[in-house]
Backbone as CSV, one residue per row, in Angstrom:
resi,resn,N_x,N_y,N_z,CA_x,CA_y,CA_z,C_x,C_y,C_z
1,UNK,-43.971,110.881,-4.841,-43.873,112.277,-4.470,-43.157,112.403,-3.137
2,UNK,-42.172,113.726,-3.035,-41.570,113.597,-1.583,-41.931,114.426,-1.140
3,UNK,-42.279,114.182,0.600,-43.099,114.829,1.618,-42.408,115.007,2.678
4,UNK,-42.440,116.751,2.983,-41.703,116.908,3.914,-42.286,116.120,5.545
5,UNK,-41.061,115.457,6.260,-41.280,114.658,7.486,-41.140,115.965,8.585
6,UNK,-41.655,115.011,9.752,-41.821,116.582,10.721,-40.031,117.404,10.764
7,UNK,-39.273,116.287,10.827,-38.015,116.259,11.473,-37.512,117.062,10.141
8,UNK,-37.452,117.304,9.110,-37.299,118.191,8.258,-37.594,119.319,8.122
9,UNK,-38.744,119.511,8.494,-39.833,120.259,8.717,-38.905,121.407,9.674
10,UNK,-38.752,120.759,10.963,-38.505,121.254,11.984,-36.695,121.867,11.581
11,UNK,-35.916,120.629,11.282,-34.852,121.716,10.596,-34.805,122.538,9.727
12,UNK,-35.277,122.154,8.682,-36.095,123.912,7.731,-35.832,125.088,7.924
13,UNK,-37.064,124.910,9.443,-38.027,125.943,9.645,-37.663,126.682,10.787
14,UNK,-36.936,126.172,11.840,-36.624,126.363,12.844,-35.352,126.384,13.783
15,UNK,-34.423,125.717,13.048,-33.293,125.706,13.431,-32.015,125.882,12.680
16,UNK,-32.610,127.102,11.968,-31.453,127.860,11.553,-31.446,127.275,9.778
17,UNK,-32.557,126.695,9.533,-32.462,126.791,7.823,-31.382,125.657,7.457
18,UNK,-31.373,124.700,7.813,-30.014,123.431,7.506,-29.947,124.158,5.952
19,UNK,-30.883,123.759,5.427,-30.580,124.316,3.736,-30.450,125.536,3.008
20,UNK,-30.947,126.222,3.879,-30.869,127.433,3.680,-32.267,127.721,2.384
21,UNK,-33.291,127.112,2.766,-34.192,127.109,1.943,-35.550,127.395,2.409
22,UNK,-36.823,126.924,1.535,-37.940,126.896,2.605,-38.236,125.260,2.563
23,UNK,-39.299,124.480,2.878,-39.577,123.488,3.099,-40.173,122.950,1.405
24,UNK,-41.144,123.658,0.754,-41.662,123.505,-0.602,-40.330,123.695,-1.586
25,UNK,-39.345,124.615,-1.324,-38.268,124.324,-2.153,-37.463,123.015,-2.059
26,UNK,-37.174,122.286,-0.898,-36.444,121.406,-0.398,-37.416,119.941,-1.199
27,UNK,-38.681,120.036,-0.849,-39.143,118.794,-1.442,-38.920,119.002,-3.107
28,UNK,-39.200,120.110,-3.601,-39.530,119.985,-5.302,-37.886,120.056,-5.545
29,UNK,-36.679,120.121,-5.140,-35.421,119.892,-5.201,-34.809,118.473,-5.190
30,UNK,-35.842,117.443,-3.998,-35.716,116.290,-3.801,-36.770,115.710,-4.518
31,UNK,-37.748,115.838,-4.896,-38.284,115.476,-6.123,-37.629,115.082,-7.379
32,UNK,-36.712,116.431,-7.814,-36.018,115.950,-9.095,-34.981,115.072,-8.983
33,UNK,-34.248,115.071,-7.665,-33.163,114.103,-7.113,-33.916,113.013,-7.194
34,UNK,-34.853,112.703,-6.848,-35.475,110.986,-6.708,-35.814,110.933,-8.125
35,UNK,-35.900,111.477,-8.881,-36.315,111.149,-10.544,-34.942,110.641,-11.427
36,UNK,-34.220,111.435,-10.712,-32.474,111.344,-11.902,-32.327,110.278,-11.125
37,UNK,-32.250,110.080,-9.474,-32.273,108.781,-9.148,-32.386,107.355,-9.344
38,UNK,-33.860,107.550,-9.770,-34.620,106.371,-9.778,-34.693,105.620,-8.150
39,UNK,-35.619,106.475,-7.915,-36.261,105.940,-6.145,-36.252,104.304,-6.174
40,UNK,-36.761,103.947,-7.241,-36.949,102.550,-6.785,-36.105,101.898,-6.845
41,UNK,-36.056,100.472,-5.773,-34.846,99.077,-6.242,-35.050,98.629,-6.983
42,UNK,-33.934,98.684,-7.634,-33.651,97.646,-8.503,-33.411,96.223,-7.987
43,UNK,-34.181,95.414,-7.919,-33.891,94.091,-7.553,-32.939,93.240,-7.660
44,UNK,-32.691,93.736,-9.034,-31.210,93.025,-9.681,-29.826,93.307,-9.124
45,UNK,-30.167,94.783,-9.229,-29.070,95.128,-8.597,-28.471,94.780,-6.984
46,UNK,-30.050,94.645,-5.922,-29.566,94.214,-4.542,-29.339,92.811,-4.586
47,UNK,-29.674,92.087,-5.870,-29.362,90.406,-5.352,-28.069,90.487,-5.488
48,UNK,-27.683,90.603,-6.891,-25.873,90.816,-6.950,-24.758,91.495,-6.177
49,UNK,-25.244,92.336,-5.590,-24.641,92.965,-4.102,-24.548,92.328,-2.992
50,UNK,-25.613,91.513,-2.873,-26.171,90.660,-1.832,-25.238,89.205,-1.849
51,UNK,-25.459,88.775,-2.530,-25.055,87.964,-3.473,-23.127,87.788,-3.557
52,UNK,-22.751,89.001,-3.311,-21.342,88.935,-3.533,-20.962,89.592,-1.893
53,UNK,-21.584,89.726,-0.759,-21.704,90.041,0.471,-21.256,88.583,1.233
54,UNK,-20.687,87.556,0.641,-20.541,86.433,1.238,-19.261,86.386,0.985
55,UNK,-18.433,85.719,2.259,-16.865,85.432,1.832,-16.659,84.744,0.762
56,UNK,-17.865,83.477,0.783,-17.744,82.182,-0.067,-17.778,82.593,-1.552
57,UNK,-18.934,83.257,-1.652,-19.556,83.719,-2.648,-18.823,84.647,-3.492
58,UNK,-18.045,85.616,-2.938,-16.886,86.481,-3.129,-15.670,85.342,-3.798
59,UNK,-15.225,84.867,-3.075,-13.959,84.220,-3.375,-14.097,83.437,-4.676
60,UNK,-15.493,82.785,-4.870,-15.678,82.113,-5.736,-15.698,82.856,-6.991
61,UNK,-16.172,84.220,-7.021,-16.381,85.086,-8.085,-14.997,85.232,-8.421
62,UNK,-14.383,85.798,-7.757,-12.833,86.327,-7.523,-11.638,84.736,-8.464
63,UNK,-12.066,84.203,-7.790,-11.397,82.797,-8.830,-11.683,82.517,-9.836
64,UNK,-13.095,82.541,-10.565,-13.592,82.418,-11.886,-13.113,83.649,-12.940
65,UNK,-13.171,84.995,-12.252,-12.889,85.986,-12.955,-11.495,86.413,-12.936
66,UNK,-10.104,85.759,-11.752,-9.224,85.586,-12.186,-8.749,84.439,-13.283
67,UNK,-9.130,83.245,-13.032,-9.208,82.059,-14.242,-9.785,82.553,-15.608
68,UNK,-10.399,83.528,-15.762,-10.751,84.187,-17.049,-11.081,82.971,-17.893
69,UNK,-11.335,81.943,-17.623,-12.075,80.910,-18.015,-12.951,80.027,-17.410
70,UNK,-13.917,78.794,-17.602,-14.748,78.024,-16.874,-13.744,77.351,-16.695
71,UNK,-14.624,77.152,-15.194,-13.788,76.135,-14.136,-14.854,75.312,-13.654
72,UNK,-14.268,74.015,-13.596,-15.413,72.520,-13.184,-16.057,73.565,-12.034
73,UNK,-16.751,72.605,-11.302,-17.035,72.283,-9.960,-16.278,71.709,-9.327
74,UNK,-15.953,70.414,-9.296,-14.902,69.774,-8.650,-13.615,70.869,-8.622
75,UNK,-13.200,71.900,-9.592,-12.105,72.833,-8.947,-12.216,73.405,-8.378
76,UNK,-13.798,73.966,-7.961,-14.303,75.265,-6.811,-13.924,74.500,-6.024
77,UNK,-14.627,73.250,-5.912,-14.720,72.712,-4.831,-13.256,72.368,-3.844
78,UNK,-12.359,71.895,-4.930,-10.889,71.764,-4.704,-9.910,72.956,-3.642
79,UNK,-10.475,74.390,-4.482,-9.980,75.479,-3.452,-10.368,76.315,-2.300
80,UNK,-11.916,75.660,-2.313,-12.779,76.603,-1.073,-12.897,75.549,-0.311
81,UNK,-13.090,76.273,0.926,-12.968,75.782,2.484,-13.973,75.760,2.820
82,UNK,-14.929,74.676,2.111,-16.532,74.808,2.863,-17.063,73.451,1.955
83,UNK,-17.985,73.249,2.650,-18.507,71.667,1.988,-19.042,72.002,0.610
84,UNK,-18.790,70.971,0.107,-19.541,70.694,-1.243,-21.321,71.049,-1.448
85,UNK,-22.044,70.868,-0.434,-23.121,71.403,-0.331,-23.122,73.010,-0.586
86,UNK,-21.914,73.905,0.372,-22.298,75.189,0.341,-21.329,75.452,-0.804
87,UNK,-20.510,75.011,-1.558,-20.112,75.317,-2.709,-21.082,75.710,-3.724
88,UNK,-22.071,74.079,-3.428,-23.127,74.378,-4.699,-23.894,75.647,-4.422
89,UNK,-24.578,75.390,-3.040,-25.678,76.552,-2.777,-25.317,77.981,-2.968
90,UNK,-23.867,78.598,-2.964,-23.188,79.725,-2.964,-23.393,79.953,-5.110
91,UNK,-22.810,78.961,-5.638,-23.031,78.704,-6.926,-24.567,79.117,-7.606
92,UNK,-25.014,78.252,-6.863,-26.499,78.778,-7.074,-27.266,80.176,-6.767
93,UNK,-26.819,80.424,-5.696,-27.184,82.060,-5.364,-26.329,82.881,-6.312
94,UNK,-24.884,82.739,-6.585,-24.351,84.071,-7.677,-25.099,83.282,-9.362
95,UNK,-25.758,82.133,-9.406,-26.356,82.343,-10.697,-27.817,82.560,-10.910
96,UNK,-28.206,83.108,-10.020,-29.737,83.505,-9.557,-29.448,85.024,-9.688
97,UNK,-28.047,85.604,-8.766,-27.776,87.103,-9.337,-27.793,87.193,-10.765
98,UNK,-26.992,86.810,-11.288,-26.623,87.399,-12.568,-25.138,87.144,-12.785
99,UNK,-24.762,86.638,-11.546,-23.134,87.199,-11.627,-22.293,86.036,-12.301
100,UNK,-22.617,84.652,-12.175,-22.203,83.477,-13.048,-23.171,82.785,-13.989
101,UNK,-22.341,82.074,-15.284,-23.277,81.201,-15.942,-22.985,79.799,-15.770
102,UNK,-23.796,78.720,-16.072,-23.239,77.545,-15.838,-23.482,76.629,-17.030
103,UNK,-22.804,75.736,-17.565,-22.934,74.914,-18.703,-22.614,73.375,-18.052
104,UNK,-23.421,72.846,-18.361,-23.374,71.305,-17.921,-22.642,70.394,-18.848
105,UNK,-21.489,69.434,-18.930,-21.143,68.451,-20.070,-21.570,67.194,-19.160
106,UNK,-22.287,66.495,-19.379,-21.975,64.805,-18.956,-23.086,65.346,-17.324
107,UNK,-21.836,64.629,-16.647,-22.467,64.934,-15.341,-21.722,66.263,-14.571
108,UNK,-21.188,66.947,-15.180,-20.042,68.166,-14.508,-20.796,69.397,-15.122
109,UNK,-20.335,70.611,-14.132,-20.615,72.061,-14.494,-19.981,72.539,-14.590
110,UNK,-19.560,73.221,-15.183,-18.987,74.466,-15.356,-18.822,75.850,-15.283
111,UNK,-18.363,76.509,-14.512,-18.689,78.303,-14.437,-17.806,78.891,-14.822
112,UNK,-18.655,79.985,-15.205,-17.687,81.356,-15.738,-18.107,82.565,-15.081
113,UNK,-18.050,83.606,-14.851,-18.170,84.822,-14.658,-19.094,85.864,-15.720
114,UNK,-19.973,86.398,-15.582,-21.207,87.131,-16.215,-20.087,88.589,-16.379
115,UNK,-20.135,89.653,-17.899,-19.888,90.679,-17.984,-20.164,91.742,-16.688
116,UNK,-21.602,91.329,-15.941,-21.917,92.314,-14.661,-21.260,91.829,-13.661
117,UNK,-20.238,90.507,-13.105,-19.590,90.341,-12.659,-18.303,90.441,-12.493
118,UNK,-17.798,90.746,-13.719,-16.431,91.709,-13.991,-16.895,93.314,-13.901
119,UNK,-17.378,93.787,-14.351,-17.879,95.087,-14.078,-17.957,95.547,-12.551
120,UNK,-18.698,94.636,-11.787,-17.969,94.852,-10.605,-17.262,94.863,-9.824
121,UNK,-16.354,93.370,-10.068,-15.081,93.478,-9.649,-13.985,94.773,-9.874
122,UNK,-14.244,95.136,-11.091,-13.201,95.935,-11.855,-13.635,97.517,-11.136
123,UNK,-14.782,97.550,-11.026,-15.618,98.936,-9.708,-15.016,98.770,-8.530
124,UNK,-15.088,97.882,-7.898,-14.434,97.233,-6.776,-12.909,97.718,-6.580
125,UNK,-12.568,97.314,-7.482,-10.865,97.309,-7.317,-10.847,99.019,-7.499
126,UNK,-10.982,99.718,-8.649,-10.676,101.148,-8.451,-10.703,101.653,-7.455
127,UNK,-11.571,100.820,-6.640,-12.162,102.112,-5.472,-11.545,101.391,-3.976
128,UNK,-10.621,100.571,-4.154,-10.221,100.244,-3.268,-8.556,101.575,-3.492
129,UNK,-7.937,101.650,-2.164,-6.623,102.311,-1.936,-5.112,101.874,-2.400
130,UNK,-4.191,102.896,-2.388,-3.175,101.470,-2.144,-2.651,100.761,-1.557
131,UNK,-2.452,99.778,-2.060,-1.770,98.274,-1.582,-0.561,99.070,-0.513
């Protein structure tokens, strides 16, 4: 339920109506906003955000989903500028998001890029300007 705070309260009521409303209209208005919303996190959604908030982590997405195919490990590893340790650990955090899958042959892995990881890239790019 949303509850008007003093500081709302006080613009409301007192300084000229920000909304031009009363205070009981403003919450049952933001009421239905937090419902179409959905107030709560989605968890999923902040790991994969989170998750792609890393240069490493980024670039790596960005290469798999330009390669539009699986790529070893040893090739991440080949084009990123960071140890083999944070290759893996970066690997491991975008497949804890959602955002890569991994298939093992022998002793090698393999990644690809998750449908919600093109989906965002492809969000991404629209909403960037032009070049």
């Amino acid at each position: 339920m949303v509850k008007a705070t003093d500081r709302m309260e006080r613009l409301v009521t007192e300084e000229a109506s920000c909304c031009g409303t009363t205070v009981e209209e403003c919450e049952r208005r933001l009421e239905e906003v937090a419902v179409d919303a959905g107030t709560r996190t989605e968890e999923a959604d902040v790991d994969a955000l989170s998750a792609l908030a890393n240069d490493t982590r980024y670039g790596i997405v960005r290469l798999l989903h330009a390669a539009g195919e699986e790529l070893c490990v040893c090739e991440l590893d080949a084009v990123t500028d960071v140890s083999d340790s944070a290759v893996s650990h970066a690997l491991r955090t975008l497949r804890e998001a959602g955002l890569v899958t991994a298939r093992k042959e022998g002793r090698w892995k393999y990644y690809r890029t998750t449908d919600r990881a093109t989906a965002l890239l492809v969000a991404l790019d629209g909403t960037r300007g032009p070049e």
